[in-house]
N, C-alpha and C positions, 0 to 999 in steps of 0.2 A: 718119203720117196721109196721108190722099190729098189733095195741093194741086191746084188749078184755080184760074182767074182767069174774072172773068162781069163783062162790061160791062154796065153801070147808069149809066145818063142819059149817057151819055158819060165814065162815070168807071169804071177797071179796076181791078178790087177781087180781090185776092186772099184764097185761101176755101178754109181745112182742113176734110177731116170725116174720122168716126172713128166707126166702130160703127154699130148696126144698132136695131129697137125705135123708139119715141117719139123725135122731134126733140126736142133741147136750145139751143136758142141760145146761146151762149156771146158776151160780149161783153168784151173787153178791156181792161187800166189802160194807161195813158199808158206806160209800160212796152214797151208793145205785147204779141201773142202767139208765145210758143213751143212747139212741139208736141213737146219733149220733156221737159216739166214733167210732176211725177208725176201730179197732178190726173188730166192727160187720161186716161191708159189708166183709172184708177180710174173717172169718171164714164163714158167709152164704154163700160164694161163690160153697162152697161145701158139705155145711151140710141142714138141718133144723135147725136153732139153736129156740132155748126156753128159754127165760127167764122172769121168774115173778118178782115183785119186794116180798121181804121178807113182811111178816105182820110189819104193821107198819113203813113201807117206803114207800116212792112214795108214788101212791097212794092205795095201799092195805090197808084194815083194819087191825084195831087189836082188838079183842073183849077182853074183861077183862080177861079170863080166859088164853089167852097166855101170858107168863110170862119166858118163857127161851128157851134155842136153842133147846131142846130138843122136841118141840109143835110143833116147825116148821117142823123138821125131817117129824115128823106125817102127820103134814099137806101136804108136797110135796112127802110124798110117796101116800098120796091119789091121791094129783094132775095125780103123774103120773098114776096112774087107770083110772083116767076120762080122760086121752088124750091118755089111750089106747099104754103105752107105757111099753110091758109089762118086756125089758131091754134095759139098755137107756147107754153111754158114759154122761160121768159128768166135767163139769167143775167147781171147788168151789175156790173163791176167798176170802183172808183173813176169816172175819165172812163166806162168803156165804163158806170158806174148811170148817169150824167146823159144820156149816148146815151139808156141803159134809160130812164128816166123821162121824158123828151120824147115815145118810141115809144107808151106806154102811157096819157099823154094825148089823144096826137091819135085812137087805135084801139083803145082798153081793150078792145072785144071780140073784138081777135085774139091778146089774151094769154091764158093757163091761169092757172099760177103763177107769182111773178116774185121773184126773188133778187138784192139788192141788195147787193153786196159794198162795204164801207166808201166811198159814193158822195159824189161831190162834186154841184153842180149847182143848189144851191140857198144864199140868203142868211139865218141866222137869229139872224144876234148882231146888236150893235148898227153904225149904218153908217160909223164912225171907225174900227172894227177887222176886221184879216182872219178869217174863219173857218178858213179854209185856209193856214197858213205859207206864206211865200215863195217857191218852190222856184226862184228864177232869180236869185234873191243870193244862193243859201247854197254853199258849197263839198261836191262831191260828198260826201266823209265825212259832212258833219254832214247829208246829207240821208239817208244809208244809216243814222242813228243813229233816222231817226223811219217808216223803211221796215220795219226788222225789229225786232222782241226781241233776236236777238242776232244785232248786225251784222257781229261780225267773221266769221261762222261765212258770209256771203254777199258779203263784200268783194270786190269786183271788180278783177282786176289786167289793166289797158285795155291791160298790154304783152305781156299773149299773145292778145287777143283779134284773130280773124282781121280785113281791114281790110272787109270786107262788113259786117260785126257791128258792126265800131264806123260805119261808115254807117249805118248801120241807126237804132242807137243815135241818132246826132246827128239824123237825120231826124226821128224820132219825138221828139225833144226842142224842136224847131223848128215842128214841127205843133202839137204842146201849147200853144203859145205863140202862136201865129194863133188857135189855137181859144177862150182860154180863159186869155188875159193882161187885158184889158177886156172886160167887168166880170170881174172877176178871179174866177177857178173856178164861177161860179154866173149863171144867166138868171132876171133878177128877175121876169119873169112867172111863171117856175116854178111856183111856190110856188098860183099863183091855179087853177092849173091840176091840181092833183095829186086833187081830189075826184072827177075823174071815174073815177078807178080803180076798177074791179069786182073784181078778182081778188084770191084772195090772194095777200099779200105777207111777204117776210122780210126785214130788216136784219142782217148779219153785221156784226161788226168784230171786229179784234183786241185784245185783252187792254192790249197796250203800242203800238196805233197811233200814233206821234206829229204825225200831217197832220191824221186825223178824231178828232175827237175824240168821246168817249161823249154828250156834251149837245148836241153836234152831231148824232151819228145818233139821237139820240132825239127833238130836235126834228124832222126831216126825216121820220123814219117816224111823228109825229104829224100831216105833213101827208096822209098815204096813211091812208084807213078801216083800218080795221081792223088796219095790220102789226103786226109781232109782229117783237121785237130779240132777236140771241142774240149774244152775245160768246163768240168762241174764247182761251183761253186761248194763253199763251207764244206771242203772234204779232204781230208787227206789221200795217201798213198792207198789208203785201205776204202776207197770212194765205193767200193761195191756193198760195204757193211755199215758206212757212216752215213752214206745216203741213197741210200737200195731204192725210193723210189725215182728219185733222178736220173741213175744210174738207168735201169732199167727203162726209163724213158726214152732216154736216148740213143737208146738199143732197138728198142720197137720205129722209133721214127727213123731210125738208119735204116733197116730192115724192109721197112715198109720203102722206102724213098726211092 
């Protein structure tokens, strides 16, 4: 992919793209993005697709003043001014939906279509229990057991990973946690906010997610008009890396539809 970095408010955001045709916006999980995930060539085949990494992932800045998902919103609805994008199709993944669904409140009418891959961002159980498991008490295995379907086949061995990657990694694990430790995964006005969506919308989730759960995204997309829930089989939380061509299929048939 072709990387460049584009300051925005004073914060330097680094920014893949790939292909040609219609803009894609692409938004990332807490994971952060990699641009040698199969997804990407699949979906550039047909699109432009777009994606930055979040402040404070990869390699984007994060200057002191941002401090929750809500900064970010801000920040990539500038983005898209400066790439002249003036309505764009979205895709938001876990964090990168709750990014997604902040953007599409405050500007529903610079969205097309919007695709919300297994999203966090919002509160719908009751307020004694997490919606979202723990991810900063649990030991890396048992959080790779609720990421994939089948974890061993994505297990991560941290002792050949080059030391940039495991930076990377730890940063992006550390941003999560400024972003989206209190109120723990979710912004309680969300919720009051999500009627003003116009566009259509999609809910993805995998079959064996074990973070989002199915009564989970099905609450959440009963806050959005009209969405429409599809579950991928054999995939976890991480459905965009376990099964990149499903995943991507059912991006192009939403898109197209």
């Amino acid at each position: 992919m072709e990387r460049s970095t584009i300051d925005i408010a004073g914060c330097e955001i680094e920014l893949h793209q790939k292909g040609s045709s219609a803009p894609l916006l692409f938004l990332h999980s807490a994971g952060g993005f990699r641009p040698d995930e199969a997804f990407v060539d699949l979906l550039a085949a047909d699109r432009k697709l777009i994606c930055p990494s979040h402040p404070g992932f990869g390699r984007s800045a994060l200057p002191d003043w941002i401090d929750n998902v809500d900064d970010i919103a801000h920040i990539y609805l500038e983005l898209m001014d400066r790439l002249g994008l003036a309505k764009v199709d979205v895709i938001g993944c876990s964090l990168g939906g709750w990014i997604t669904a902040e953007m599409i409140t405050k500007a529903p009418e610079r969205f097309g279509k919007i695709i919300l891959v297994a999203p966090v961002g919002v509160k719908t159980g009751p307020a004694d229990k997490l919606d979202i498991p723990d991810l900063f008490t649990m030991a890396p295995p048992d959080v790779q057991k609720l990421m994939f379907h089948n974890p061993e086949k994505f297990a991560v061995d941290f002792s050949k990973l080059p030391d940039e990657a495991l930076a990377i990694m730890v940063r992006n694990r550390e941003s999560l946690a400024l972003l989206a430790w209190e109120p723990y995964m979710h912004n309680p006005k969300l919720p009051h906010r999500l009627h003003r969506v116009s566009s259509p919308a999609l809910f993805l989730r995998g079959e064996s997610d074990g973070l989002v759960s199915g009564e989970y995204v099905d609450s959440y997309a009963g806050l959005v008009p009209g969405a429409a829930v599809k579950t991928i089989p054999e995939a976890g939380h991480a459905l965009t890396t376990e099964q990149p061509g499903a995943f991507a299929a059912a991006v192009k048939e939403f898109l197209a539809g």
